[in-house]
N, CA, C and O atoms as a GROMACS GRO file, in nm:
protein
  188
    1UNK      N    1   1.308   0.526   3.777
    1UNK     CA    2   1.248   0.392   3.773
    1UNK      C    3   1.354   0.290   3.733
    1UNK      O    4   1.455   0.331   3.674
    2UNK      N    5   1.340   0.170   3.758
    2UNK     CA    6   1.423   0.064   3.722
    2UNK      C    7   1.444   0.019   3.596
    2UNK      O    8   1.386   0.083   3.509
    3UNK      N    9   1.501  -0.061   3.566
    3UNK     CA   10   1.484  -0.112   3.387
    3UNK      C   11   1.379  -0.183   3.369
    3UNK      O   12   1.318  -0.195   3.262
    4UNK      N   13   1.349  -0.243   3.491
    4UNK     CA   14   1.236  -0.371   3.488
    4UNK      C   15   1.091  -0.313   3.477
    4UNK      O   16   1.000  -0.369   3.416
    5UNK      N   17   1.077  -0.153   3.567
    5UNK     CA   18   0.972  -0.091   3.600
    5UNK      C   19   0.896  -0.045   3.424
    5UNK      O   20   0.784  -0.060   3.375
    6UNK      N   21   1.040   0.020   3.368
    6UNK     CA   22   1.022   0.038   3.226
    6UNK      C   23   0.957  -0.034   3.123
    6UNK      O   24   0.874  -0.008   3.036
    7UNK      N   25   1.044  -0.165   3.174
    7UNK     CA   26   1.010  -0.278   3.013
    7UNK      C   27   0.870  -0.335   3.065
    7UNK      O   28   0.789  -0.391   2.992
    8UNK      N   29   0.852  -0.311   3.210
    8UNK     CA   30   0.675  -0.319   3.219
    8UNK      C   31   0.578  -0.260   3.170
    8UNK      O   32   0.472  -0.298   3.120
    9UNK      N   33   0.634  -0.149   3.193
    9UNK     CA   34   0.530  -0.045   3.134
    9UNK      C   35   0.529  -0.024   2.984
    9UNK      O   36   0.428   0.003   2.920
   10UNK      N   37   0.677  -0.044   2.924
   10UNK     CA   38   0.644  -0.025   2.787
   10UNK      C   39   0.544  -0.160   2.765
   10UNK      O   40   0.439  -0.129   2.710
   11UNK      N   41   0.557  -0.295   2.794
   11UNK     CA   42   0.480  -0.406   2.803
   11UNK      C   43   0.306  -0.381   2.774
   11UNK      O   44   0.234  -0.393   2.675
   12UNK      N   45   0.279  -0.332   2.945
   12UNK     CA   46   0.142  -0.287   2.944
   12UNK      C   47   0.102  -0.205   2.860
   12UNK      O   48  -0.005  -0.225   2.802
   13UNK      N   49   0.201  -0.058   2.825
   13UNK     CA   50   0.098   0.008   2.691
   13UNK      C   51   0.129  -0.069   2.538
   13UNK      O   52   0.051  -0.026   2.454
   14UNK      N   53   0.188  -0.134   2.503
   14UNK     CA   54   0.224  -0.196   2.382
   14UNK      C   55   0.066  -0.267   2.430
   14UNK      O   56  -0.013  -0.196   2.367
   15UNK      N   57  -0.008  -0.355   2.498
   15UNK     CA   58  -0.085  -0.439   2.521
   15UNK      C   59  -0.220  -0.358   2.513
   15UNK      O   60  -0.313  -0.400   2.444
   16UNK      N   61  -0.227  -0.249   2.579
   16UNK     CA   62  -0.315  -0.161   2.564
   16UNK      C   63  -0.342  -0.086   2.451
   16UNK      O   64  -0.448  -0.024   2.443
   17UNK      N   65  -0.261  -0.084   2.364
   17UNK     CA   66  -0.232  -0.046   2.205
   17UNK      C   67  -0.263  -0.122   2.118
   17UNK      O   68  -0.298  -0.086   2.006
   18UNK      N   69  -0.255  -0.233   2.156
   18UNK     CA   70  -0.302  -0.390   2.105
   18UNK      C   71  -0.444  -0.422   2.092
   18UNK      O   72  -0.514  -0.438   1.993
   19UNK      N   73  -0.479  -0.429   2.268
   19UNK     CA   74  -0.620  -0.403   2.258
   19UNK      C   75  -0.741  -0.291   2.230
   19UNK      O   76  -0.863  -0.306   2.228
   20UNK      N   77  -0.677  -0.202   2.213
   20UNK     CA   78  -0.768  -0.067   2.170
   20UNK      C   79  -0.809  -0.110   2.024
   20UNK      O   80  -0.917  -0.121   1.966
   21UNK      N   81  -0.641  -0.134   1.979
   21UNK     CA   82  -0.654  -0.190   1.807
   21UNK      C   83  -0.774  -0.278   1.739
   21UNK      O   84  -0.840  -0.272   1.636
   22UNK      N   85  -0.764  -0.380   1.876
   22UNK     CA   86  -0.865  -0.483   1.785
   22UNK      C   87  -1.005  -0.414   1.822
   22UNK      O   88  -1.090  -0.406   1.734
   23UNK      N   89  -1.032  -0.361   1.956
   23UNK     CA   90  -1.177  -0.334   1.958
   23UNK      C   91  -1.260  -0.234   1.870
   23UNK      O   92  -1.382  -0.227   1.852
   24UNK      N   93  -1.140  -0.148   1.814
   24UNK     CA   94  -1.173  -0.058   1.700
   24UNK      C   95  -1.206  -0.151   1.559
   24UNK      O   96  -1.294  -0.146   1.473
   25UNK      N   97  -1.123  -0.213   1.577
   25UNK     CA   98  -1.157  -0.299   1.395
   25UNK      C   99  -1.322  -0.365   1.439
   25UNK      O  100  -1.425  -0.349   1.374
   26UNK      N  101  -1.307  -0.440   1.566
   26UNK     CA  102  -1.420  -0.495   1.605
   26UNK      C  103  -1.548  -0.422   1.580
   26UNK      O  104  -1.653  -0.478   1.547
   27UNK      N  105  -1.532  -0.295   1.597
   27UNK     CA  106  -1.646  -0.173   1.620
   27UNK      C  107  -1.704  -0.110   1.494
   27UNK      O  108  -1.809  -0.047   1.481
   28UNK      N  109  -1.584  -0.150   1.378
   28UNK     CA  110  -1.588  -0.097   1.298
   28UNK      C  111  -1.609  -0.247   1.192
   28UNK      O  112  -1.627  -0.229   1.072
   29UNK      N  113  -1.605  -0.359   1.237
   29UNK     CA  114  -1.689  -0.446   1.154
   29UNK      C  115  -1.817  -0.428   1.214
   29UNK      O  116  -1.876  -0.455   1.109
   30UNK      N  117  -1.922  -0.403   1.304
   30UNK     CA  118  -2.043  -0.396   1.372
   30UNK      C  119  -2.068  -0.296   1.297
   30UNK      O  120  -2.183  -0.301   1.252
   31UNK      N  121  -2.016  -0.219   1.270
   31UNK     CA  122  -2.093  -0.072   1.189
   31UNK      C  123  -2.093  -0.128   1.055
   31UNK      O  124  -2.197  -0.095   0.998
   32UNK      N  125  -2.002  -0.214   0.966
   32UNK     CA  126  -2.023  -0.226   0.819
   32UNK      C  127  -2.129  -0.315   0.858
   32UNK      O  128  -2.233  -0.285   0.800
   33UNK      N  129  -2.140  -0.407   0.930
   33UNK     CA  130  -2.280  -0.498   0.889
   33UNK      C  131  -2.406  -0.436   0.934
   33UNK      O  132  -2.517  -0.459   0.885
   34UNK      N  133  -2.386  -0.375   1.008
   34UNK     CA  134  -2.541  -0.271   1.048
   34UNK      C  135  -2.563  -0.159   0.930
   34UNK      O  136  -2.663  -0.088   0.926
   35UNK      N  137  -2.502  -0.155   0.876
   35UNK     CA  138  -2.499  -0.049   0.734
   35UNK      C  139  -2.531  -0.117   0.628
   35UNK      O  140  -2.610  -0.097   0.536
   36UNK      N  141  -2.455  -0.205   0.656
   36UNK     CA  142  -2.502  -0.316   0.524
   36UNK      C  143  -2.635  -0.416   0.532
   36UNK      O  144  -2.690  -0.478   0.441
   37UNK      N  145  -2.658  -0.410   0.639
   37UNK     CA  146  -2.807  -0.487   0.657
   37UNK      C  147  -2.927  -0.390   0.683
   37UNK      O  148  -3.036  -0.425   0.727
   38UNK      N  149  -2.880  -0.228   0.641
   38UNK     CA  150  -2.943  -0.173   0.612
   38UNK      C  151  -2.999  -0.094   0.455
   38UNK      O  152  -3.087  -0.022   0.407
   39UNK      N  153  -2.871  -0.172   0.421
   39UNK     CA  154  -2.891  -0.102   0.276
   39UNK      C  155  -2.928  -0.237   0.204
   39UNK      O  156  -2.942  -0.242   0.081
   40UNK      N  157  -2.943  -0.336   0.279
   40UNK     CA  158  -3.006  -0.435   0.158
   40UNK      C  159  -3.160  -0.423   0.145
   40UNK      O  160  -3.208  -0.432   0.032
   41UNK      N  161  -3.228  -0.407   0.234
   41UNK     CA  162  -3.372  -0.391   0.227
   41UNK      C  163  -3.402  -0.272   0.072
   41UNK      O  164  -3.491  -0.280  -0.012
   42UNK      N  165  -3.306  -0.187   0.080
   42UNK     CA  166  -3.313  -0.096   0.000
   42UNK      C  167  -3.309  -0.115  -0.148
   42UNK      O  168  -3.392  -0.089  -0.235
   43UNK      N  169  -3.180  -0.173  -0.152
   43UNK     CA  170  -3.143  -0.268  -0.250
   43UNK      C  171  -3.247  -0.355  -0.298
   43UNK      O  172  -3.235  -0.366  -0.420
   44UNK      N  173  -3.371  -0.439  -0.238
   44UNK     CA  174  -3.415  -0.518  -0.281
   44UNK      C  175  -3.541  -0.417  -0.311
   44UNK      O  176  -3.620  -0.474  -0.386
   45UNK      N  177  -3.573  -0.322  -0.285
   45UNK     CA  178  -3.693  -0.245  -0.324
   45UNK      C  179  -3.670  -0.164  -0.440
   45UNK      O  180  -3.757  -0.110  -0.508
   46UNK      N  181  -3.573  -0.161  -0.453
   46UNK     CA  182  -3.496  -0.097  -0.614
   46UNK      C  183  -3.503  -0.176  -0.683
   46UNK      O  184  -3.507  -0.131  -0.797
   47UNK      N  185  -3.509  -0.298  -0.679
   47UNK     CA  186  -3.482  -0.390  -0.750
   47UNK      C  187  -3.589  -0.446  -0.846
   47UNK      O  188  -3.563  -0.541  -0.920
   0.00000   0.00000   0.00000
């Protein structure tokens, strides 16, 4: 492959590494607030 073919591709997976990254944090703030807006009902019946 070329040099150019390379620094593309390292490009595209650096980008794809990037975006995996955020959709995981993303996925994983949706789960603390669905956890957490489940444990408040709880919370307030303990209370």
């Amino acid at each position: 492959m070329s040099e150019a073919c390379v620094q593309a591709a390292g490009a595209l997976f650096d980008l794809a590494l990037k975006l995996e990254r955020e959709a995981t944090h993303r996925a994983m703030d949706e789960l603390k607030r669905r956890r957490l807006g489940y444990l408040e009902p709880l919370d307030r019946e303990a209370a």
